[in-house]
C-alpha positions in Angstrom: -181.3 -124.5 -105.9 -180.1 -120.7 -106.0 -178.1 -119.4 -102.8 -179.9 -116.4 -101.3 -178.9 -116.0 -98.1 -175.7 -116.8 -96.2 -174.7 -117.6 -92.1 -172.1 -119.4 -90.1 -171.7 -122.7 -89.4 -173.4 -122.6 -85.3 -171.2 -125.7 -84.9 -167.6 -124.6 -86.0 -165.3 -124.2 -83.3 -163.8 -121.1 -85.0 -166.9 -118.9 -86.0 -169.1 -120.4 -83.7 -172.1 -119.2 -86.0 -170.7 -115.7 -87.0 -169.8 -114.4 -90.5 -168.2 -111.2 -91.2 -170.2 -108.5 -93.7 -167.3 -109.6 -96.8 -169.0 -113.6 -96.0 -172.5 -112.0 -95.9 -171.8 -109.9 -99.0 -170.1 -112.9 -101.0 -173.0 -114.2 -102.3 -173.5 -110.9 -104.8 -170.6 -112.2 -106.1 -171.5 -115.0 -107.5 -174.0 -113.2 -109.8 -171.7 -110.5 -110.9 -171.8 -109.8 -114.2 -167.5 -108.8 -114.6 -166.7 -112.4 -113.7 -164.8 -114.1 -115.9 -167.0 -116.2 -117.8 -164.2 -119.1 -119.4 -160.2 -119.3 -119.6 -158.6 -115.8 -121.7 -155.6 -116.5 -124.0 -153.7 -113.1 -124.6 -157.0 -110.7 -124.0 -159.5 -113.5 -125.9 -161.9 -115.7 -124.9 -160.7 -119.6 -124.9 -161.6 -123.2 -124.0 -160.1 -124.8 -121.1 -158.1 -127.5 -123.5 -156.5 -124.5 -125.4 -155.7 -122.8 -122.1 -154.1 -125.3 -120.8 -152.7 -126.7 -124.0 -150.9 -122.9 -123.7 -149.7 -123.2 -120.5 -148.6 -126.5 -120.8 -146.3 -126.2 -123.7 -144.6 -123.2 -121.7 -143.9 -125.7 -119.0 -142.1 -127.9 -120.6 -140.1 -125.8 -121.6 -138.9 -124.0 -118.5 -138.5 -127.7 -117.2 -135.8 -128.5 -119.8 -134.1 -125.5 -119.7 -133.8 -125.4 -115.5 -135.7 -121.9 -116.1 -137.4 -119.6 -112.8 -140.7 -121.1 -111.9 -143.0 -118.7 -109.1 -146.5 -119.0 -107.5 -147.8 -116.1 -105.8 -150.4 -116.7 -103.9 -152.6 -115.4 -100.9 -152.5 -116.9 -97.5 -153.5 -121.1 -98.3 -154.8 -122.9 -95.5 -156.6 -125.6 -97.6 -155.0 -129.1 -97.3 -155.6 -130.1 -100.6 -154.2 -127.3 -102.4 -151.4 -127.2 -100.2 -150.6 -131.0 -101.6 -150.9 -130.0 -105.3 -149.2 -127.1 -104.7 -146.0 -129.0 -103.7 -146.3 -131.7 -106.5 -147.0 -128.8 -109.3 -143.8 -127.5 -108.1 -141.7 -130.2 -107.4 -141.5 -131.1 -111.0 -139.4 -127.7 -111.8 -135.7 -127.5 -111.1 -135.9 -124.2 -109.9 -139.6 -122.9 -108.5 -140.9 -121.7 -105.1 -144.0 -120.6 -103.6 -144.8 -117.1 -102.0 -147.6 -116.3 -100.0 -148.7 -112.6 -98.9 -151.5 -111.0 -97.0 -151.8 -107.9 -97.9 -153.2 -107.1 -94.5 -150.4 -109.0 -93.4 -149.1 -110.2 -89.9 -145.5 -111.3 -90.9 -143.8 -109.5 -88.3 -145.8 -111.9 -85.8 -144.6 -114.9 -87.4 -140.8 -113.6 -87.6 -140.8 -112.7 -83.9 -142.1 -116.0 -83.2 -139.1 -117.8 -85.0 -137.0 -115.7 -82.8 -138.6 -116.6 -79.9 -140.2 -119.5 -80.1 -137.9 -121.1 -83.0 -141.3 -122.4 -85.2 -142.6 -119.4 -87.6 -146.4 -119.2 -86.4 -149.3 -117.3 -85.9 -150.5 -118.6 -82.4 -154.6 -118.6 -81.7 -155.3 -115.9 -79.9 -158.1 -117.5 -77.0 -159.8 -113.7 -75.8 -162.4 -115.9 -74.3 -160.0 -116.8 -71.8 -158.7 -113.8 -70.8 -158.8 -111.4 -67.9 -157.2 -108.6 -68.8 -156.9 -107.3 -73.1 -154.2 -104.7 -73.9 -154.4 -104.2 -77.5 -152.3 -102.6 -79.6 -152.8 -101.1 -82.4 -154.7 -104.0 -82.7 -158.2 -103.8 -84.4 -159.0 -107.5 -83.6 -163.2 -106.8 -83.5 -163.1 -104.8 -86.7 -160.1 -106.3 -89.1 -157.3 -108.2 -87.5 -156.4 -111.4 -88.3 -160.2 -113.1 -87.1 -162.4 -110.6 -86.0 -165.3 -113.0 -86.1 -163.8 -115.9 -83.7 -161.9 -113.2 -81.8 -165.6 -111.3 -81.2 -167.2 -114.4 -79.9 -164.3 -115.0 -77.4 -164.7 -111.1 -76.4 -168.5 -111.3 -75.7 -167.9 -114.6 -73.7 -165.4 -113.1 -71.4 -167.1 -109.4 -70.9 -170.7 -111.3 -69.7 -172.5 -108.9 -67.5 -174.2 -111.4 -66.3 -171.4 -113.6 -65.9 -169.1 -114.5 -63.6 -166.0 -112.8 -64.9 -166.0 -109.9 -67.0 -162.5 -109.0 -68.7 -160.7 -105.2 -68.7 -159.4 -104.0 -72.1 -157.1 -101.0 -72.5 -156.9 -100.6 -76.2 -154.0 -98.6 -77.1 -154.3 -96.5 -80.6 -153.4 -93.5 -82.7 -156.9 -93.8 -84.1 -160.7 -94.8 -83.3 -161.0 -98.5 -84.2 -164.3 -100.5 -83.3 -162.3 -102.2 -80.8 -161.2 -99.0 -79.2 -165.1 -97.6 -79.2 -165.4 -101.3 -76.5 -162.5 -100.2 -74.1 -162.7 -99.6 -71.0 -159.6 -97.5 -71.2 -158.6 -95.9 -74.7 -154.4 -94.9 -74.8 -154.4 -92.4 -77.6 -150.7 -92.6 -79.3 -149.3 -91.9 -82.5 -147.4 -94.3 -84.4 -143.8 -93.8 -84.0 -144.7 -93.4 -80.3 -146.3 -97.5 -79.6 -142.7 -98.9 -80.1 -141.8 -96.6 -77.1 -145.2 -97.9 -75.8 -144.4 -101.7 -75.9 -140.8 -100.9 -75.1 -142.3 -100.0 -71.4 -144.8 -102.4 -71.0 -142.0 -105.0 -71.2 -139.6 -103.4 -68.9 -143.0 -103.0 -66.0 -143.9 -106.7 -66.6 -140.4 -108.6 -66.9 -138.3 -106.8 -64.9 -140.5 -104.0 -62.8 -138.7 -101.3 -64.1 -139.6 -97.5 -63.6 -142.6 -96.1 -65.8 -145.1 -94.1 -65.8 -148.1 -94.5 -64.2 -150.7 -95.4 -66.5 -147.9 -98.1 -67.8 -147.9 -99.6 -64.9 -151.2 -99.9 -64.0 -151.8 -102.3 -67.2 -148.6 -104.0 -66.3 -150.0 -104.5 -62.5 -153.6 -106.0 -64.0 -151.5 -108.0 -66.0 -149.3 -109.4 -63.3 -152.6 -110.0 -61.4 -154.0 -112.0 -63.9 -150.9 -114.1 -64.7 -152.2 -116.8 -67.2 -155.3 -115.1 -67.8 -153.9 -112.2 -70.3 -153.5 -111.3 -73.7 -151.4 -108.7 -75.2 -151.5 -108.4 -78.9 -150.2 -106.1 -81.3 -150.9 -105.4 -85.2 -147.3 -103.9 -85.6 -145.4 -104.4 -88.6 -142.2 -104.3 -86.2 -140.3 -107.5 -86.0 -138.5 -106.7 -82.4 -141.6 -104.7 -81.5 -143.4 -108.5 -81.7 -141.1 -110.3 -80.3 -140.9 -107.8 -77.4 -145.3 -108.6 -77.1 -144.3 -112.7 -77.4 -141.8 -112.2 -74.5 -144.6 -110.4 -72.3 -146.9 -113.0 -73.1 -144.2 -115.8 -72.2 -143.4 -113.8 -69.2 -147.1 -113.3 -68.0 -147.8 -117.6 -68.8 -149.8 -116.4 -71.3 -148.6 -119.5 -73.9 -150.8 -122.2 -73.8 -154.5 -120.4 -72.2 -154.8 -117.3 -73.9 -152.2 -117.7 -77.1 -151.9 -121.4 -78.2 -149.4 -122.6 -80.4 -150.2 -126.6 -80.6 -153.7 -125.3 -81.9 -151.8 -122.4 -84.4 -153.9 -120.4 -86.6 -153.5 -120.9 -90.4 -155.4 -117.6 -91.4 -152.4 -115.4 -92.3 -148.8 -117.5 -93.1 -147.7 -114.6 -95.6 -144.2 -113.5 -95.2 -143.0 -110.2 -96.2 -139.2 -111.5 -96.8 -139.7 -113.6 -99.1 -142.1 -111.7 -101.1 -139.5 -108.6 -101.4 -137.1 -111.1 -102.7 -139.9 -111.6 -105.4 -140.6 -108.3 -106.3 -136.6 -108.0 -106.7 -136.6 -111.4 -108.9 -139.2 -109.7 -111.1 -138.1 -106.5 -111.5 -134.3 -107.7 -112.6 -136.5 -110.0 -115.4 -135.5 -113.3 -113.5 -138.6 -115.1 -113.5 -139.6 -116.9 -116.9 -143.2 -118.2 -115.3 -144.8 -116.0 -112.5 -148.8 -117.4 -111.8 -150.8 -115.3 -109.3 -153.6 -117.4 -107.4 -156.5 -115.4 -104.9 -153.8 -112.3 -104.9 -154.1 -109.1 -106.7 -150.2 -107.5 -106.1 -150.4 -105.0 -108.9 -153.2 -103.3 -106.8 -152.4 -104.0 -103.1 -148.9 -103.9 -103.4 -146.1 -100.9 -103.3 -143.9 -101.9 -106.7 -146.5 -104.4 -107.7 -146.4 -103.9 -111.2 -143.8 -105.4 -111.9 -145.6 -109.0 -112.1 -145.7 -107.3 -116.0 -141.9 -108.4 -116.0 -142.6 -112.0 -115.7 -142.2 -113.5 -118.9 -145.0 -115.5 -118.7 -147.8 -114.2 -116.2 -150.2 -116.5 -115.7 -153.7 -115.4 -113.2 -156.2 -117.5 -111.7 -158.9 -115.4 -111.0 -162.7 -114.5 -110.5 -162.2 -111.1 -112.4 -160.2 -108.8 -114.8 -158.9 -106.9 -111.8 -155.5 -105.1 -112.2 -152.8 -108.4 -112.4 -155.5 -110.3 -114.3 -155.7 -107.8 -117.0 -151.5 -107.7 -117.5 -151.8 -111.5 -118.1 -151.2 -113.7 -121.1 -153.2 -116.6 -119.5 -156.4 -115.8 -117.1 -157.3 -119.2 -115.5 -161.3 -118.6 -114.6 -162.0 -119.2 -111.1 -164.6 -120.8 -109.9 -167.0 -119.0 -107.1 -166.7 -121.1 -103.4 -170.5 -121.3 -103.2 -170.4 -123.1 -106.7 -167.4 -125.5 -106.3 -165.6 -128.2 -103.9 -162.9 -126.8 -101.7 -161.4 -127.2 -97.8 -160.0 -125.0 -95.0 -158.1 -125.4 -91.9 -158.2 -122.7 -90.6 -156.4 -123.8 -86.9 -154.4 -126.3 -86.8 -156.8 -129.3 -85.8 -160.1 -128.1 -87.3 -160.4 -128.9 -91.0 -163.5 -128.2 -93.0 -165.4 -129.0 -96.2 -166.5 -126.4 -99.0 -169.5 -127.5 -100.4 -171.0 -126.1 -103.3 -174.4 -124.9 -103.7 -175.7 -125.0 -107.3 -173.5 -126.0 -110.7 -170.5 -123.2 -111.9 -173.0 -120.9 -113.8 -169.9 -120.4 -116.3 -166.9 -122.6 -117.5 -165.0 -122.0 -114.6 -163.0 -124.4 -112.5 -161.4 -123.9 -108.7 -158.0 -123.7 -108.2 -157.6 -126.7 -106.9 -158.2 -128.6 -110.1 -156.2 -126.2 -112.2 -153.1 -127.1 -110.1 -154.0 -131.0 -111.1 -154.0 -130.1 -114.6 -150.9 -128.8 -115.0 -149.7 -131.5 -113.3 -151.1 -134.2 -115.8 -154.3 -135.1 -113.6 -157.4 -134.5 -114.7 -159.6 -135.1 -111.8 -162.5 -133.2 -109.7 -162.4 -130.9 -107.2 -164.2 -133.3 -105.1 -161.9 -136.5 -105.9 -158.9 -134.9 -105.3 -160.3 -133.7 -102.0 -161.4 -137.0 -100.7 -158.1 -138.1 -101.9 -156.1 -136.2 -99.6 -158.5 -136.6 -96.5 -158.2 -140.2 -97.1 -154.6 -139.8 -97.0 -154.1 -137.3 -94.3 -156.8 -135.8 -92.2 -158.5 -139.1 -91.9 -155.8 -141.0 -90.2 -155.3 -137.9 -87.7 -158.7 -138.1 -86.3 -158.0 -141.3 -85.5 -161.9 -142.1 -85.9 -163.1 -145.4 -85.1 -165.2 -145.8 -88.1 -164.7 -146.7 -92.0 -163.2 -143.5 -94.2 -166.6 -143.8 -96.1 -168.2 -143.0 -92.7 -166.2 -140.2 -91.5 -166.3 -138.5 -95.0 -170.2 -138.4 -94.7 -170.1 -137.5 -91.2 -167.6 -134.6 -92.1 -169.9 -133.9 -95.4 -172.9 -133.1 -92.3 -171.1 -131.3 -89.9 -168.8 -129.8 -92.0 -165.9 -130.1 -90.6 -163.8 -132.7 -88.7 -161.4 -132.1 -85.5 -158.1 -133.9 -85.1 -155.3 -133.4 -81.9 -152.3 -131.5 -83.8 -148.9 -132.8 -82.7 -147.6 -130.7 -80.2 -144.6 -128.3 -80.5 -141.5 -128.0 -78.8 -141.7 -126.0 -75.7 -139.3 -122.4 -76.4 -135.7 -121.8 -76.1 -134.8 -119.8 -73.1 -136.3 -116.1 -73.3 -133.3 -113.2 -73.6 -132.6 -111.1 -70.4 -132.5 -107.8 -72.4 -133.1 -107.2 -76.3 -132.4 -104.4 -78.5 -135.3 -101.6 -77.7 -137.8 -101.6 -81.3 -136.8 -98.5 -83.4 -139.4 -95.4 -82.6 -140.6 -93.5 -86.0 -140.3 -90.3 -84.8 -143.0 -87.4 -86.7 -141.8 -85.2 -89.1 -140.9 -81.8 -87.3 -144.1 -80.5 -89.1 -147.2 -82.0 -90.8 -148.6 -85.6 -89.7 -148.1 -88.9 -89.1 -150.3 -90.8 -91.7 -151.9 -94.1 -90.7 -153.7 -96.5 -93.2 -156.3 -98.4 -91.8 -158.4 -101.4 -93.2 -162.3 -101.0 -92.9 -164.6 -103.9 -92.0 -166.3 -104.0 -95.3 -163.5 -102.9 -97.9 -160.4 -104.7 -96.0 -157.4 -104.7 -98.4 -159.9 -103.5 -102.0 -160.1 -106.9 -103.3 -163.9 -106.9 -102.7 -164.6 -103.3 -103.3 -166.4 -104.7 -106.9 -169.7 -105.4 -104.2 -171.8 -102.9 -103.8 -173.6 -104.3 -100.8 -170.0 -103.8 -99.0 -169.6 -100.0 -100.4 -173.1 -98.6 -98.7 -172.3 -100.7 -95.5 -172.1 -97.9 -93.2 -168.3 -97.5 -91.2 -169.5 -98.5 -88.1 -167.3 -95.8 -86.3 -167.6 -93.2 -88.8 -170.7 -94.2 -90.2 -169.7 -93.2 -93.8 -170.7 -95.3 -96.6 -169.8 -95.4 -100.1 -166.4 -93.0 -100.2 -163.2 -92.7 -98.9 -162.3 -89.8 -96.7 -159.0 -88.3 -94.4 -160.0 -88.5 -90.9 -158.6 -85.5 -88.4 -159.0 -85.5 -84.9 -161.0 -82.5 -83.7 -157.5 -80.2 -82.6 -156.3 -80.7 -85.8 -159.1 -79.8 -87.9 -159.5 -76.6 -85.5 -155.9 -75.7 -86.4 -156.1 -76.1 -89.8 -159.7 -74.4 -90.2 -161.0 -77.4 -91.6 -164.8 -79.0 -91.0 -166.0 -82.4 -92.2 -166.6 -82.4 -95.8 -164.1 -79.9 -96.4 -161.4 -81.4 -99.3 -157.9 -81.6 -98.3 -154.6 -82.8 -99.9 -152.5 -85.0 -98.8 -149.0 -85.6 -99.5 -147.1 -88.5 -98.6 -143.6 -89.6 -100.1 -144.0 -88.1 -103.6 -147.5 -89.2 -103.7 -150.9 -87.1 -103.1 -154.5 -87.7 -103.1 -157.4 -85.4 -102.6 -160.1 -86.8 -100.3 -162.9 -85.2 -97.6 -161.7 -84.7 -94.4 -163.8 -86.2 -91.5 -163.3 -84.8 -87.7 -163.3 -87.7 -85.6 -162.9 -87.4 -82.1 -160.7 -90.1 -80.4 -158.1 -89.8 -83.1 -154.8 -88.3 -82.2 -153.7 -84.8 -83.0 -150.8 -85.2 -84.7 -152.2 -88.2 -87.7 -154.1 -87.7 -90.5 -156.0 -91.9 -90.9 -157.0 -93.3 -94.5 -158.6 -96.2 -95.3 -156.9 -98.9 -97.8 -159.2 -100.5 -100.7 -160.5 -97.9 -102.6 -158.9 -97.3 -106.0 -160.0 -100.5 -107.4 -160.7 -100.4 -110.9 -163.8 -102.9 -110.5 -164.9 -100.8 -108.1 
């Protein structure tokens, strides 16, 4: 009856059995001892009925006088909450829901509402692809799904196989994906606009470049419907510029599929500056943060202190908990009911493992209550598979049949509806801006490892001593300088260095690391956390 060991699901389509080191690692944190044990009221302990009692009474009030209602949440790809999101805020005059990553992909959803006219994040299928060019793309270590996108890798680089795939990884630093390539493009960042700008021209309209350009856009050509170009920019026409290659090579609907979308990152950066704005001008009367933490991860974050109520729901005091009038206590996954769709057309049941060793609840029934329905976790679940994943699979059996079926396997499949095929792709667009380097110093790039990602886990200490499996540094942070760099500046690993950045500057131990490009200093996100 006590979890002790954790591993994928062999069965689900997505992981296919894996689990990244932050799943491994998440069982530590259901025995931390700086979880919050019950609901908080103003810094004090507090029972659930006073809690909500609190935030009820608030409510009502901004429902009478028509006042500025906003959740603030990470990425939600669960159904249910999805639902009771929508009826929690259809009952104010004036709220809306924001989602963020702070590793976010936003740029790919814009550029896919340019180009496709749908904002989505399409499934990236490397297990069915010839030819890889990545860019800037980290997709074994960090982006987006580096667990279903390493299972997809291994399948098509078999040695023993039939086929095995090419990847150029194009980079201004080593990544674990670069450290798999069989070709390694060392750029810096204000030259991979430039970069993509190319590619585009030697795919769609065989225009002049240089040669190593053009040998990734002749293997691409070659392998028409067979490969993948991604990119991690943050560059709106740099993205849509990679969707237009794709669309050009027939890479929609093998490689990238957008009737089977992925649900993992829906944050969007727009609406989440128009927020921050909201905030900082005092415009929001009720601001509550779910699964987020903006005050650390976010540039201007603080200002969720403007809100004049902030409400958190969260597993620990972390930095927007402890600003809060009213800390909801979350409920651990492995210790509460919960779902996840994670693609569109593979939904999945949380099942928990032993009884919430504290009086917490998930979020799922503290949406409910607010809305005047005291129900489970798992009733309001069934409910809304009842209602809406049940009827999709289309199953040929009773409800109470599928639900235990689905309770066994863990998840359930269902065929999405299928999109609308794209408008007409542009002959020409505007070339993506290049970021030029400063006429001296360095360009700095900030990287997410596999273990810390954004900081929000960086409490685990299992997670801090898992070696950097490029670097293999554990524990610390650290600037990492590519060998020519170091040389020129007299520095050796270890040394201390300053950085300065934008009115900002940290200290840290600079690391020589070959692979990296000259003229970029590379730091890791996450640290800094003040559970850490």
């Amino acid at each position: 009856g006590r979890p002790i060991k954790l591993e994928g699901n062999p069965d689900h389509p997505v992981s296919r059995g894996g689990l990244c080191a932050v799943g491994q690692a998440s069982i530590l944190g259901l025995y931390d001892s700086q979880r919050v044990a019950q609901p908080m009221l103003n810094g004090k302990p507090a029972s659930w009925t006073q809690a909500d009692a609190f935030v009820q009474v608030r409510l009502d009030e901004v429902r009478k006088n028509g006042g500025a209602v906003r959740l603030l949440t990470g990425t939600v790809h669960s159904p249910t909450e999805a639902t009771w999101i929508r009826r929690f805020l259809d009952s104010f005059r004036n709220a809306r829901h924001i989602e963020y990553d702070a590793l976010s992909s936003s740029a790919i959803l814009d550029a896919h509402t340019q180009t496709h006219s749908a904002r989505i994040l399409p499934r990236y299928r490397f297990d069915k692809a010839d030819v890889i060019v990545a860019i800037d793309a980290d997709f074994l270590g960090t982006w987006i799904s580096p667990v279903e996108f390493a299972r997809g890798y291994a399948e098509s680089r078999d040695p023993n196989g039939a086929r095995y795939a090419w990847h150029v990884q194009v980079e201004p630093r080593m990544s674990l994906s670069g450290t798999k390539a069989d070709r390694r493009v060392v750029l810096g960042p204000g030259e991979l606009a430039s970069f993509v700008n190319d590619l585009s021209d030697a795919v769609r309209t065989s225009g002049s470049s240089g040669a190593e350009v053009a040998e990734i856009a002749k293997r691409l050509q070659e392998a028409r419907g067979r490969g993948l170009v991604v990119c991690g920019s943050q560059d709106v026409a740099v993205q849509a510029l990679v969707t237009r290659i794709n669309e050009a090579l027939g890479n929609y609907g093998s490689t990238l599929e957008i009737d089977r979308a992925s649900r993992q990152r829906r944050g969007n950066d727009r609406d989440l500056e128009g927020l921050l704005a909201e905030l900082r001008d005092g415009r929001v009367d009720v601001l509550i943060v779910a699964g987020a933490n903006p005050s650390f991860e976010l540039p201007g974050g603080e200002a969720v202190a403007k809100a004049k109520l902030l409400v958190v729901h969260a597993e620990r005091l972390d930095e927007t908990a402890a600003k809060a009038q009213v800390v909801s206590a979350a409920s651990h996954a492995l210790e509460s009911w919960g779902d996840a769709e994670p693609v569109e057309g593979v939904a999945g049941i949380v099942q928990p493992c032993l009884r919430p060793l504290f009086q917490t609840r998930p979020w799922v029934e503290t949406l409910a209550a607010w809305t005047g329905k005291t129900d489970t976790a798992l009733a309001l679940i069934r409910e809304e598979w009842q209602k809406t994943i049940f009827p999709k699979a289309r199953a040929s059996v009773a409800f109470e049949q599928f639900w235990e079926k689905t309770l066994r396997d863990g998840f359930a499949q269902y065929e999405p509806a299928a999109r609308a095929k794209a408008a007409a792709v542009a002959a020409r667009e505007a070339e993506p801006r290049r970021t030029p380097p400063a006429p001296e110093g360095f360009e700095l790039v900030l990287y997410a490892k596999t273990a810390l990602l954004e900081g929000r886990h960086a409490y685990n200490p299992w997670l801090q001593e898992v070696p950097d499996p490029v670097t293999k540094v554990a524990w610390d942070n650290y600037a990492c300088l590519a060998p020519g760099a170091a040389a020129k500046l007299a520095v050796a690993t270890g040394d201390v260095v300053r950085i300065e950045c934008g009115g900002q500057s940290v200290e840290l131990p600079a690391l020589v690391q070959p692979g990296q490009h000259d003229g970029t200093v590379a730091i890791a996100l996450g640290y800094g956390n003040r559970l850490s």
